[in-house]
N, C-alpha and C positions, 0 to 999 in steps of 0.2 A: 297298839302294834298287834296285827294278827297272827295265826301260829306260824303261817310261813315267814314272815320277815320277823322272826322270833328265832325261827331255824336259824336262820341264816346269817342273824347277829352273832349266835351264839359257833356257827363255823368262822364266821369273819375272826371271831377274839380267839378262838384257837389259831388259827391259821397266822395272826399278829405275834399269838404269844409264842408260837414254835419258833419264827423267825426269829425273834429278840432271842430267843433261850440259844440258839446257834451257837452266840458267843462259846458258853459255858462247853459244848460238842466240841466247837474248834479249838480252843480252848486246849482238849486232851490232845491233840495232832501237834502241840509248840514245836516238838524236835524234826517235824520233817518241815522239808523245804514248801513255801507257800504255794509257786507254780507247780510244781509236780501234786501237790493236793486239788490244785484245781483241774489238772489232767484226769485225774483218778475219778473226780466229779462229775467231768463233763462224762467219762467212758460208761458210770453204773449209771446217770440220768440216761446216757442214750440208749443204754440196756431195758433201764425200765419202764421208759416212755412208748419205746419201741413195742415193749410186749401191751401196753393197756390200748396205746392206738391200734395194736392187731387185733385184742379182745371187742373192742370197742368198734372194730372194725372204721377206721377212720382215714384207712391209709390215701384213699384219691384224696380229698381236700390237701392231705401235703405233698404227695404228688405233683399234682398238679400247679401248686403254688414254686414245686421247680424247673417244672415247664416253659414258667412264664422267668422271662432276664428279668426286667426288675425287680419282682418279687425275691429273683434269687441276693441280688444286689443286696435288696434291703434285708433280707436273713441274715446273709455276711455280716453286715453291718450292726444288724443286734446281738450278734453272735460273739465279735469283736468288744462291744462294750460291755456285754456281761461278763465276760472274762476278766477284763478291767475292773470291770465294780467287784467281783467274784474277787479278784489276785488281790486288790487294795484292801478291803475287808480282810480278808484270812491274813494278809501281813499283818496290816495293825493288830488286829485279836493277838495275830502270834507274837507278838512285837510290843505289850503293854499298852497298847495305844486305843482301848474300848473307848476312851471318853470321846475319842477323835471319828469313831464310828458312829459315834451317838453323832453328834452334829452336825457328820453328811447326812444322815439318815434323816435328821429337824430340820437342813436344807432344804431337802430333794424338792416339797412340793414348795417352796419360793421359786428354787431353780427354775421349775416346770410351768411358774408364771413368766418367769424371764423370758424363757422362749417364748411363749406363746405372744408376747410383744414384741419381743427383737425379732424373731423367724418367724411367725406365723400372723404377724400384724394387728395382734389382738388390742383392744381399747381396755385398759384397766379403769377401775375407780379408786378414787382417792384411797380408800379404806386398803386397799391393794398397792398402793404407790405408796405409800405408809408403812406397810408390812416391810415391802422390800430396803425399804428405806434404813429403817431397824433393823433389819437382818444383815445387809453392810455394816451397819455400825460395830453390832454384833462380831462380824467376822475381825472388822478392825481391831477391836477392845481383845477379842482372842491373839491376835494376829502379836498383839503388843505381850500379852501373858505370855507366850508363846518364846515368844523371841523368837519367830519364825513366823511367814506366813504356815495355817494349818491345813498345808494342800493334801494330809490326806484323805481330810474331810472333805476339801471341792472336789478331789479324784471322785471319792463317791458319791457326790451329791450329783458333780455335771454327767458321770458315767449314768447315771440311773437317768435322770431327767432326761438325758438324749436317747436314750433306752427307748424309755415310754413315747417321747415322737418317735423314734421307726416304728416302732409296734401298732401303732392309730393306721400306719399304713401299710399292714399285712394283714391282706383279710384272709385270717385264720381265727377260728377259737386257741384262747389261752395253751392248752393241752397238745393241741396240733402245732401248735408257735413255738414251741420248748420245743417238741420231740425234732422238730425241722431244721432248730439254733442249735440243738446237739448234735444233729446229724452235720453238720456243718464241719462244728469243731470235732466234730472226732476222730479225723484223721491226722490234725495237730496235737492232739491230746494222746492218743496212741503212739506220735512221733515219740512226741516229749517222757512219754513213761519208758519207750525202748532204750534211748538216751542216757534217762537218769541211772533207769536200772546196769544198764551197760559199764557201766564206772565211768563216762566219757561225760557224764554230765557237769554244770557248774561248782567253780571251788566251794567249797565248806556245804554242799547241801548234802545232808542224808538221805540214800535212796532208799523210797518206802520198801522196797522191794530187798533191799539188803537188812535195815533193819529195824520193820516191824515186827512184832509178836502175835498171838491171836486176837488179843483184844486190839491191839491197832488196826489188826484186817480186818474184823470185823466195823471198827467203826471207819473205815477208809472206802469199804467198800457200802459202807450205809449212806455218805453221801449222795449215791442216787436218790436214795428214798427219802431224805431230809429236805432234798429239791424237790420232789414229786408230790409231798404227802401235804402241805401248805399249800402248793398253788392249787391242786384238788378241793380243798376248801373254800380257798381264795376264789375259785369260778363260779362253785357253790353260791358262796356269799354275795358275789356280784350278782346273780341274776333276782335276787329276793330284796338287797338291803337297800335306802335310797342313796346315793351316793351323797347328800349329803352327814350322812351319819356315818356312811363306808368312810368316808374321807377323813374325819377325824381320829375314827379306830386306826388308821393308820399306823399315827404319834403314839401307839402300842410298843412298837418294833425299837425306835430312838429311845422310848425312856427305861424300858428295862434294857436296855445298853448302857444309858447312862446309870441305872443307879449300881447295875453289873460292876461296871469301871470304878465306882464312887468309893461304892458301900462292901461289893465283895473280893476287886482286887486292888483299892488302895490306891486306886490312880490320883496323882494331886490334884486339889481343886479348889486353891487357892483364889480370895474374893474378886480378886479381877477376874478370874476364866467365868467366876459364879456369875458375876452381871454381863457377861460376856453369853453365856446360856441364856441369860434372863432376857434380851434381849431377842432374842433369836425366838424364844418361847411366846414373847409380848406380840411378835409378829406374827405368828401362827396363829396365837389368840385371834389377833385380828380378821383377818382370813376365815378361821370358823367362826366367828360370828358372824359376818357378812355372809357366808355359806347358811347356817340357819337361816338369819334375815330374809333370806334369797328363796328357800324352799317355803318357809312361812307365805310369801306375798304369793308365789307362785301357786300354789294351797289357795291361798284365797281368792283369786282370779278367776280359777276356775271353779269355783263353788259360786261367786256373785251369779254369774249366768241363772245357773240351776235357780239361786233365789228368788230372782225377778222371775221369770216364769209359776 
């Protein structure tokens, strides 16, 4: 590994380990109400996205991508499910339910094979048709621990995976793609904080506005930059790491959730939910393995050429 895909590993594992640490951030926000937090979210990212695209001078590229109707369509569109994935996350955090975040999160990239056979008509292999396989069973074996199906783990798992198809088809950099989804919502989200604050908003939520303290505002208002300071990393790391190594760093994010839920708030986790994980885990194994396998051969393919000459 050379010093820049060295760089780059080492922003990828920041940028994994911030997201997982969220928990513990949102975590301090329990008393306020979960959408008015993601209002407040969506308003300091579009604040602060806002200023690094003007430093960065970046502004045509999102311009322009509102120019065009579909590209608007599809902003809307990812704008809408980050909210989703965003509002279902900070419920459960606020709600006891990390371990339930943990295993949308060890979903997503099963999810993101789903599609890519059901809507995008991709040809799996076995090794792949196996994964998923196990990871159903998974969700059943939970489903049964549970005594409920654990939708708010599919919330998060199908919100993200369908995330990432709209985004393959916004041609924006990472940076410009945020600033243009928050410009989006930000006149929802500015709705909703007038609302709550107003006293007109939903029974039993406390408005942040009524009764946070300094330290609330301050970490209410740090939301922006808890969105911004990872995906920074995150682009970082994308252009240096190979995606097969990016890919696995991922399962960073899911497992200090899970052991967050486990080990520091006590969530139960009783043997059935545990082979219920274990499963879900056995499938992802699979998947990275085939992913190594896969950059190995590839590696060698193109080096045979160079030999024979």
């Amino acid at each position: 590994m050379d010093q820049r895909e060295r760089a780059g590993l080492q922003a990828a594992i920041a940028a994994f380990t911030t997201w997982g640490l969220l928990t513990v951030y949102w975590k301090q926000l329990g008393e306020f109400d979960p959408v008015e937090l993601i209002a407040w979210r969506v308003a300091s990212a579009a604040l602060i996205m806002s200023v690094a695209v003007t430093v960065l001078r970046r502004w045509a590229p999102v311009l322009g991508a509102f120019r065009d109707a579909p590209t608007r369509l599809r902003l809307g569109a990812a704008g809408v499910l980050l909210t989703v994935n965003w509002t279902a996350y900070v419920w459960a955090v606020t709600n006891d339910r990390v371990l339930e975040t943990a295993l949308g999160y060890f979903l997503s990239p099963l999810g993101t094979m789903a599609i890519g056979v059901f809507v995008l008509g991709e040809q799996l292999t076995p090794f792949r048709w196996a994964s998923i396989g196990f990871a159903a069973t998974g969700v059943v074996v939970l489903t049964v621990s549970y005594g409920r199906v654990p939708w708010i783990a599919l919330v998060i798992a199908g919100s993200w995976s369908t995330y990432g198809l709209i985004k393959r088809r916004v041609p924006l950099a990472p940076a410009e793609s945020l600033t243009a989804e928050m410009l989006v919502l930000l006149g929802p989200a500015l709705l909703t904080i007038v609302v709550a604050s107003s006293g007109a908003g939903w029974p039993g939520a406390e408005a942040v506005w009524a009764q946070a303290d300094g330290i609330d505002w301050l970490l209410v208002i740090g939301t922006g930059a808890i969105t911004a300071f990872p995906l920074t990393l995150f682009a970082f790391a994308a252009q240096r790491v190979p995606f097969t190594l990016l890919g696995p760093a991922n399962y960073l994010v899911p497992l200090i959730n899970f052991l967050l839920g486990w080990v520091v708030y006590d969530e139960s986790l009783p043997w059935v939910r545990a082979v219920g994980f274990g499963l879900v885990w056995f499938a992802l194994g699979l998947v990275t393995v085939e992913m190594v396998r896969a950059h190995r051969r590839a590696v060698r393919l193109r080096r045979e050429p160079a030999t024979v000459a």
